[in-house]
C-alpha positions in Angstrom: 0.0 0.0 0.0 1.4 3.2 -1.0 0.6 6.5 0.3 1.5 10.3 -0.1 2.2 12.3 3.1 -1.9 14.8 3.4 -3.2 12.9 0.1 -6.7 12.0 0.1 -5.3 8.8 -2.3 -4.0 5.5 -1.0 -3.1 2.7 -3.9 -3.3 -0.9 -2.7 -3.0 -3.5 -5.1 -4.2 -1.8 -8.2 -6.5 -0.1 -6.3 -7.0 3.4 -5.9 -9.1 4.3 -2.3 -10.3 8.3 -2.1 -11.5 9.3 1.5 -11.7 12.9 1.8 -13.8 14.1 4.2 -17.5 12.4 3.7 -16.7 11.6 0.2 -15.1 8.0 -0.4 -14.6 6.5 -4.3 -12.8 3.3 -5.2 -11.2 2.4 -8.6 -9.7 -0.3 -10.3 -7.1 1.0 -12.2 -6.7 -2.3 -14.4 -10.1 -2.1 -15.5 -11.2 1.7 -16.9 -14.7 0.6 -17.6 -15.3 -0.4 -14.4 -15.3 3.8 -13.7 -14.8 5.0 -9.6 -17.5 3.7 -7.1 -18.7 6.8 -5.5 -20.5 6.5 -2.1 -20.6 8.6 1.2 -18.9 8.0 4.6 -21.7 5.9 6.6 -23.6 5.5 3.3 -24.1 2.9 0.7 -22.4 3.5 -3.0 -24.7 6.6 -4.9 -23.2 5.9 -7.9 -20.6 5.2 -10.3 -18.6 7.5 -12.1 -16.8 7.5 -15.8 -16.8 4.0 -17.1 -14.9 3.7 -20.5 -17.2 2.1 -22.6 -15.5 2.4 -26.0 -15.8 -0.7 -28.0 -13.0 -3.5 -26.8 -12.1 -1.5 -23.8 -9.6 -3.4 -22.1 -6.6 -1.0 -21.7 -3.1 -1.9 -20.1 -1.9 0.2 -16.9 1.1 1.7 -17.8 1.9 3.4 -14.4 -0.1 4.6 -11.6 0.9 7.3 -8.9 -0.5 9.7 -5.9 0.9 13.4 -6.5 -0.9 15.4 -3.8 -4.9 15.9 -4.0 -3.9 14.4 -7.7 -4.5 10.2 -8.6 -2.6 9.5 -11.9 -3.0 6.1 -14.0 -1.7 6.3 -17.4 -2.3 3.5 -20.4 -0.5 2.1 -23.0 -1.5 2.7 -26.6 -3.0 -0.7 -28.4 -4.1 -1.3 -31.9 -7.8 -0.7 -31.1 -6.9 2.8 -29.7 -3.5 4.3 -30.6 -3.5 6.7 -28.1 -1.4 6.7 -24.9 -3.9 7.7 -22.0 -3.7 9.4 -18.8 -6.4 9.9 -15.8 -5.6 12.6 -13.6 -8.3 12.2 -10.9 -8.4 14.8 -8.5 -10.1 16.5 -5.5 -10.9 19.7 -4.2 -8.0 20.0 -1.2 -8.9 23.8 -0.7 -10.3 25.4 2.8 -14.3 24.4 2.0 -16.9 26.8 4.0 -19.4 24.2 5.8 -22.2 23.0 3.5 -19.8 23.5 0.2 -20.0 20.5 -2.4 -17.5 17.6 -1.9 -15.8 17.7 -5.6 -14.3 15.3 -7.9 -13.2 16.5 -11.4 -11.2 14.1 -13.8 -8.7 15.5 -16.5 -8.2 12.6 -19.7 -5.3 13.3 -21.6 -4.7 12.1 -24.6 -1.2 11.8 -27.2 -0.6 10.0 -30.3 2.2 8.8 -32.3 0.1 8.9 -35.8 0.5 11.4 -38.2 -3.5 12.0 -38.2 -6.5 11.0 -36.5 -9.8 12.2 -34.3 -10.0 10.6 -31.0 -13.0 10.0 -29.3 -13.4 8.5 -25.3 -16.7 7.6 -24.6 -17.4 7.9 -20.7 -20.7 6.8 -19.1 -22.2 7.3 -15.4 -24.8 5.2 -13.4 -26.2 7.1 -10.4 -29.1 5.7 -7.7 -31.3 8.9 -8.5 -35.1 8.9 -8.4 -35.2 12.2 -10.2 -32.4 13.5 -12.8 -32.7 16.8 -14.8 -30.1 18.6 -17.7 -29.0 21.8 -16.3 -27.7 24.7 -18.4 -24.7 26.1 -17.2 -22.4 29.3 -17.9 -20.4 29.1 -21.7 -23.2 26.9 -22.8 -22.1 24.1 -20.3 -24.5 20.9 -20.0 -24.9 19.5 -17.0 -27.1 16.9 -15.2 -28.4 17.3 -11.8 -29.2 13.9 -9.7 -31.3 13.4 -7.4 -29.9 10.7 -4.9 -32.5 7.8 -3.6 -32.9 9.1 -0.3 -33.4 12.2 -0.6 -30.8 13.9 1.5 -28.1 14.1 -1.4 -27.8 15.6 -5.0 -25.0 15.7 -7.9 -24.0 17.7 -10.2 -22.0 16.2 -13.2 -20.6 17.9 -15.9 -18.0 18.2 -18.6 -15.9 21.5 -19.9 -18.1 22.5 -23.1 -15.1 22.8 -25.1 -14.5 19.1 -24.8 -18.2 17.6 -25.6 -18.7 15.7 -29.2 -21.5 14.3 -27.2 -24.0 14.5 -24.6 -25.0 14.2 -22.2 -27.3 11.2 -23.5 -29.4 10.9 -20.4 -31.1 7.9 -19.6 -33.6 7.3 -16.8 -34.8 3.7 -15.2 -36.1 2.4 -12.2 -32.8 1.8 -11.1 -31.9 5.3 -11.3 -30.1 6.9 -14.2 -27.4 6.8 -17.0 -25.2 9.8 -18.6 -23.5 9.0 -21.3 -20.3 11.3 -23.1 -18.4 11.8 -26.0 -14.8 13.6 -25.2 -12.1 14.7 -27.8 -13.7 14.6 -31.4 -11.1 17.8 -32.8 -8.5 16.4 -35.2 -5.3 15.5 -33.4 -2.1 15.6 -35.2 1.5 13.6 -34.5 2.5 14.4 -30.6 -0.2 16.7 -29.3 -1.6 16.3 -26.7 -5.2 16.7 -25.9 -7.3 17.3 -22.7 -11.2 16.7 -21.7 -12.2 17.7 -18.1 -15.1 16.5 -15.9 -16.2 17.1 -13.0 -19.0 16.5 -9.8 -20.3 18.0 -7.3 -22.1 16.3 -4.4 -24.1 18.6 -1.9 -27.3 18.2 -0.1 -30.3 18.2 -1.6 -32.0 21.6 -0.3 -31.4 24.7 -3.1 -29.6 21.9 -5.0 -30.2 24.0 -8.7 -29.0 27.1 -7.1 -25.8 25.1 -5.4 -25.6 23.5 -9.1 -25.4 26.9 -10.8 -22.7 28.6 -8.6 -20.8 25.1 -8.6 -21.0 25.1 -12.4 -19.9 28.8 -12.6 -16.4 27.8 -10.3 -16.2 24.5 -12.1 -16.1 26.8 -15.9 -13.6 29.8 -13.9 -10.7 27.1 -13.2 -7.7 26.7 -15.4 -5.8 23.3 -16.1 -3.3 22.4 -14.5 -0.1 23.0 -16.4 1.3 20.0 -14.4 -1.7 17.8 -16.1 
């Protein structure tokens, strides 16, 4: 089990555990389209987060890494996708005023060796909602807002606007509901390198749109991380 010194991250076994304050994930780094287990402290799992779901989706871990509030798993190139891969998953580590949103935002990077070609990652979500509704954001941001079974807890999930081909295809069941994203459809030529970012925000459920809309408004005012 490795662990860096104030990280919310601990890898174990090809395992990636988050615990930062009541928000807990857990990821499989060998297997992308299993996506990050989301749940609560003291609460069963509301969700999961990010599959990869494009066809024959059965990358190879390259390397894997804590790097302060950052998780980093990166993924060899293969025939089916010639693109070498990296999740930064990361969490908000800044002072948080009491009843703020827990955050989780996820940077995909993306470089290839080819002289041409237009990438696309494909991401999905499943959440335990009994209500979810698209939100409009700032820039022309999409956005879903989920209603958690329960009814104590809401999130909002979204993805930069400049990095949507599509969605969010939202689907809705009785076992709650699906989002469904395309990422990185721009042409990408020989050795650049290419960045989609998502995030959510889990808060309670009382003036959830509002919290949405100011959360979606910090999400849109944040630069990447030159380090990413």
């Amino acid at each position: 089990m490795t662990m860096s010194n104030g990280s919310p991250w601990r890898l174990d076994a090809g395992r990636a555990v988050l615990t930062q304050g009541a928000l807990r994930g857990h990821i499989d780094l060998g297997s992308p389209e299993a996506g990050a287990r989301i749940q609560m402290a003291d609460a069963d799992e509301i969700g999961v987060l990010w599959r990869r779901t494009n066809p024959g989706d059965a990358r190879s871990l390259e390397e894997a890494y804590v790097r302060g509030p950052d998780l980093v798993a990166a993924y060899a190139p293969d025939a089916r996708f010639p693109f070498r891969e990296e999740f930064y998953w990361r969490v908000d580590d800044e002072p948080r005023a009491a009843g703020d949103p827990a955050e989780l935002s996820a940077l995909v990077s993306l470089q290839t060796q080819l002289l041409d070609t237009s990438p696309k990652v494909w991401v999905q979500s499943q959440w335990r909602s009994e209500e979810s509704v698209a939100l409009q954001g700032p820039a022309g941001a999409a956005a879903v807002l989920h209603r958690i079974v329960g009814g104590g807890l809401s999130v909002i999930e979204t993805v930069d606007p400049a990095d949507v081909c599509v969605g969010p295809e939202l689907t809705s069941s009785e076992a709650g509901a699906s989002v469904r994203w395309s990422l990185n459809c721009p042409f990408l030529e020989k050795g650049v390198i290419r960045r989609a970012r998502l995030g959510i925000a889990v808060t309670g459920r009382d003036n959830d749109v509002e919290t949405a809309q100011a959360w979606l408004r910090r999400f849109a005012s944040r630069a990447v991380a030159l380090t990413a």
